[in-house]
C-alpha positions as CSV (number, residue, x, y, z in Angstrom):
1,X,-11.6,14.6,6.9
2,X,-12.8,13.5,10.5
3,X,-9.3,11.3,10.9
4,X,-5.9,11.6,10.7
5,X,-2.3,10.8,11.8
6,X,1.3,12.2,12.8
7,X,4.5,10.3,12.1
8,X,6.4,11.5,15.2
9,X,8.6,8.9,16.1
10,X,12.1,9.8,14.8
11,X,15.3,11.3,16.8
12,X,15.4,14.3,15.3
13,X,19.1,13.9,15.2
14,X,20.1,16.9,13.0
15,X,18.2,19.3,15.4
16,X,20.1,17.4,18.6
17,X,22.8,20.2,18.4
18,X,20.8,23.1,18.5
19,X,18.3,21.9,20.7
20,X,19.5,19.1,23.3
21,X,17.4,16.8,25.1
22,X,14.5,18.3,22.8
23,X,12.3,15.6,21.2
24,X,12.0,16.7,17.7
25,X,8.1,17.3,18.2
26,X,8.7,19.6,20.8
27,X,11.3,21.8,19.0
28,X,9.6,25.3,19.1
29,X,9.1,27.2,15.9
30,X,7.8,30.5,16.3
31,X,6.7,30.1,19.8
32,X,4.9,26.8,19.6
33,X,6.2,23.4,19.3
34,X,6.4,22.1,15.8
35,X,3.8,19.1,16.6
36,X,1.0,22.3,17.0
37,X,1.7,23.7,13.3
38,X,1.1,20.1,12.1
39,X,-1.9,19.7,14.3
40,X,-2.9,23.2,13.6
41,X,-3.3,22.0,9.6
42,X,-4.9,18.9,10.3
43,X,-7.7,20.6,12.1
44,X,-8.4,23.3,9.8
45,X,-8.5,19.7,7.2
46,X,-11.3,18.5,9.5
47,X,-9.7,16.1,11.8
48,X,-11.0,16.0,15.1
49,X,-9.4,12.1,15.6
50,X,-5.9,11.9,15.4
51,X,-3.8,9.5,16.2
52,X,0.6,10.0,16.9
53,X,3.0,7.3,17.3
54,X,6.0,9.2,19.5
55,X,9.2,7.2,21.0
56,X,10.1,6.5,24.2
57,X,12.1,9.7,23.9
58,X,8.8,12.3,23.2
59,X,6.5,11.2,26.1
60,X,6.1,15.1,26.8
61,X,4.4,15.4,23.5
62,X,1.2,13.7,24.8
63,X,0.5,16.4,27.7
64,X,1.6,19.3,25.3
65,X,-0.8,18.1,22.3
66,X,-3.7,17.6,24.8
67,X,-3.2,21.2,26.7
68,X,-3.1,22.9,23.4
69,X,-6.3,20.9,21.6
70,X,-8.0,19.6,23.9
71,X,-11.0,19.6,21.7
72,X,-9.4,16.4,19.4
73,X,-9.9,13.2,20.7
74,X,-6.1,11.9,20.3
75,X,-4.8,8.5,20.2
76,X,-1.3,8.2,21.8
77,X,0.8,5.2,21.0
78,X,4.5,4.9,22.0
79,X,7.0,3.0,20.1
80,X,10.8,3.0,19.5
81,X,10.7,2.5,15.3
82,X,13.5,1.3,13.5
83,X,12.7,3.9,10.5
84,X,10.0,6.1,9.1
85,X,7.9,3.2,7.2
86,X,7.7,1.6,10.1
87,X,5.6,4.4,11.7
88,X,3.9,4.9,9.0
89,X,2.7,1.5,8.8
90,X,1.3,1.7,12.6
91,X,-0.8,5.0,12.1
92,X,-2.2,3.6,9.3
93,X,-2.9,0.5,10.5
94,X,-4.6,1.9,13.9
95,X,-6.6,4.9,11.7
96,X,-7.0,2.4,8.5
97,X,-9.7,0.5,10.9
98,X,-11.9,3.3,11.9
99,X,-11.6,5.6,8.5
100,X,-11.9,5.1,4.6
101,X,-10.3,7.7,4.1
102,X,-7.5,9.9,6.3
103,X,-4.4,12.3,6.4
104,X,-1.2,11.3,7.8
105,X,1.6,14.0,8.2
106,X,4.8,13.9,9.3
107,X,5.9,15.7,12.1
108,X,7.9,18.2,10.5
109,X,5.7,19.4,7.8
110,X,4.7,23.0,7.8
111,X,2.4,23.2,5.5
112,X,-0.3,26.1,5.3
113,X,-3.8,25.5,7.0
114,X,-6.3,26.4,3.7
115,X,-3.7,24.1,1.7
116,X,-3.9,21.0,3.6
117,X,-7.6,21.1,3.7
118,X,-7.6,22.0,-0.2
119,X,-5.7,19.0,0.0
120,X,-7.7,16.8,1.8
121,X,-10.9,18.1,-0.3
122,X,-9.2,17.5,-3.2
123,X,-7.6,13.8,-2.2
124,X,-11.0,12.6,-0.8
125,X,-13.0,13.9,-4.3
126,X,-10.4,11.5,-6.7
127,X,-11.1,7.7,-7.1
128,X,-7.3,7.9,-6.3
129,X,-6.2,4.8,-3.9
130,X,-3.6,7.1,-1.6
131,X,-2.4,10.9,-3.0
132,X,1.0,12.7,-2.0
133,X,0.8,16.4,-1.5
134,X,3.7,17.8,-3.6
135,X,5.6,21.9,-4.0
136,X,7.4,22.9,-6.6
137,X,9.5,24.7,-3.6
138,X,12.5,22.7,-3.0
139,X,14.4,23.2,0.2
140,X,15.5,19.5,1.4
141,X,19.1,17.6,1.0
142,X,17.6,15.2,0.1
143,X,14.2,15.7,-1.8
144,X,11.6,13.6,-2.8
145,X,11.4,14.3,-6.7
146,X,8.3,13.7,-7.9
147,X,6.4,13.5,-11.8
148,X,2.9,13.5,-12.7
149,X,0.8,13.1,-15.6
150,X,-2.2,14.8,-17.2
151,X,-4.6,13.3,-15.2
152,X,-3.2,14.8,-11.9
153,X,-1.6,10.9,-11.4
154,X,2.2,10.1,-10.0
155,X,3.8,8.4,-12.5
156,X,7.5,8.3,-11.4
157,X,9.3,9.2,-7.7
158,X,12.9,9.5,-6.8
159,X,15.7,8.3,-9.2
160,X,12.9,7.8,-11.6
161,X,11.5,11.2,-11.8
162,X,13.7,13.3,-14.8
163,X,11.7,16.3,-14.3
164,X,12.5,17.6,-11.2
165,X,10.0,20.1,-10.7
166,X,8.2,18.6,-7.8
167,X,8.7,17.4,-4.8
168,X,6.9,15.4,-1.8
169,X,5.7,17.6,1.0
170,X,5.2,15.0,3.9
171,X,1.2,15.0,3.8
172,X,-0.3,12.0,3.2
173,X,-4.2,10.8,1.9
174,X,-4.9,6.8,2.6
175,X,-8.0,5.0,1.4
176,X,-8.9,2.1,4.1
177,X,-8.4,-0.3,1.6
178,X,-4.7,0.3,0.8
179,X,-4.1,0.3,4.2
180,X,-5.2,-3.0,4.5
181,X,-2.5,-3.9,1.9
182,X,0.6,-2.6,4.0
183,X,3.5,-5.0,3.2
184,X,5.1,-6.1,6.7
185,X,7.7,-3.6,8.4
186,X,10.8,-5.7,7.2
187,X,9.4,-4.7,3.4
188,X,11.4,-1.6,3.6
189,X,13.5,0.5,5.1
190,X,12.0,3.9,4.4
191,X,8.8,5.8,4.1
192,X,9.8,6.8,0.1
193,X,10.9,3.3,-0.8
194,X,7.3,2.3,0.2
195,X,5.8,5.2,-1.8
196,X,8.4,4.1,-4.5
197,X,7.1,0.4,-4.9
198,X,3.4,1.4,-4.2
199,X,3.4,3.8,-7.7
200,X,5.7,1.4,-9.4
201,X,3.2,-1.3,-8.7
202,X,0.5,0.9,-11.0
203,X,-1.6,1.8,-8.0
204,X,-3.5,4.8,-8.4
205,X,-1.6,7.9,-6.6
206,X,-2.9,11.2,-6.7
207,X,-0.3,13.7,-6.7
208,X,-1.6,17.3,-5.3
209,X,0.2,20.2,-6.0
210,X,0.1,22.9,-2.9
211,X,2.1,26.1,-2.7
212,X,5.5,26.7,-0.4
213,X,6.0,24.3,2.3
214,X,8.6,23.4,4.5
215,X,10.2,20.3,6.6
216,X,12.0,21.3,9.8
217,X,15.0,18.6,9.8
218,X,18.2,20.9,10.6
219,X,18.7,24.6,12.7
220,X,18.9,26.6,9.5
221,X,15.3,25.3,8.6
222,X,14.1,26.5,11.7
223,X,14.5,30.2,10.8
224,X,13.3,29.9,7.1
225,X,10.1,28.3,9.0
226,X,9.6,31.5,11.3
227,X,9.8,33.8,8.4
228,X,7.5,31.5,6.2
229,X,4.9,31.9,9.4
230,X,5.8,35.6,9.2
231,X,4.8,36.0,6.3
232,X,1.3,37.8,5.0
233,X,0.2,35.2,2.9
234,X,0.1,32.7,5.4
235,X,-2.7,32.3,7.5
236,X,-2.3,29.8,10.9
């Protein structure tokens, strides 16, 4: 999948502590910033386009994404969000209008090379209009339940899912044509409440089940990351 994006606009606020005056994208994990895992995936899914909405805050990120991978073509754009939807909405838009179909990942998703581009295969095969990677691993506060139904469908997310088996892994699979349906950044006030209304609307959402994967959001998640990385089964 030739495009993609990275959601890296937030303040990182529960890693302030441990790391001051380090943008969130920049925290290292294992050596290397966490923006170059994500990148690292999205390569290995085919992206050699992506594009990353950053704050004022993470203007270091452009140099340190372009020294690292300086075979992408990347597409820097700077703006202080009021909230993850909002960021969303501006990758999409700005990837929606030269791709029919992309990936768009958070910046503190670790998620396994061969899985995101099983992902991305898998995403891009379905007449699905968007898909959600999901793991059965959860390791959040404050998870993203997720349910699906026979046909590999989301059928219920958050307060809605009973289940509890899955949750949403912060990898994301937009068709062209549902970005061209965003709602306007006042619609909501959060990435899930968008994911939310789009499956309670009875739009077509693939949900993808990968193995373990990890967000980065507070100190202690930093050192289950470097052990995940460690660990044989994982190839980066």
């Amino acid at each position: 999948m030739r495009h993609a994006g990275i959601i890296a606009a937030g303040d990182g606020t529960r890693l302030a502590a441990s790391h001051p005056g380090v943008p969130k994208p920049l925290v290292p994990v294992s050596g290397a910033p966490l923006c170059h895992w994500v990148a690292r995936s999205l390569i290995a899914a085919g992206a050699a386009e992506v594009t990353v909405v950053h704050n004022s805050r993470g203007r270091a990120v452009r140099a340190s994404l372009e020294r690292a991978f300086p075979g992408v073509r990347w597409d820097f754009r700077q703006n202080d969000t009021a909230n993850s939807w909002e960021t969303f909405r501006l990758v999409c838009q700005a990837v929606g209008e030269k791709a029919e179909g992309f990936l768009v990942s958070t910046v503190d998703s670790l998620i396994p090379p061969d899985q995101a581009a099983a992902f991305a295969a898998s995403a891009a095969s379905s007449d699905a209009a968007a898909a959600l990677a999901l793991t059965s691993f959860v390791d959040d506060e404050k998870p993203l339940w997720a349910e699906i139904d026979a046909r590999g469908l989301v059928t219920a997310l958050g307060p809605k899912a009973k289940q509890k088996k899955l949750v949403t892994s912060g990898l994301y699979y937009m068709t062209g044509r549902i970005a061209k349906l965003l709602p306007p950044a006042a619609a909501h006030d959060s990435l899930r409440s968008y994911w939310g209304t789009l499956v309670g609307s009875g739009a077509r959402v693939a949900g993808i089940t990968l193995s373990k994967t990890l967000d980065v959001d507070r100190p202690e998640d930093i050192r289950e990351a470097e052990g995940f990385l460690k660990a044989a089964s994982v190839q980066w």
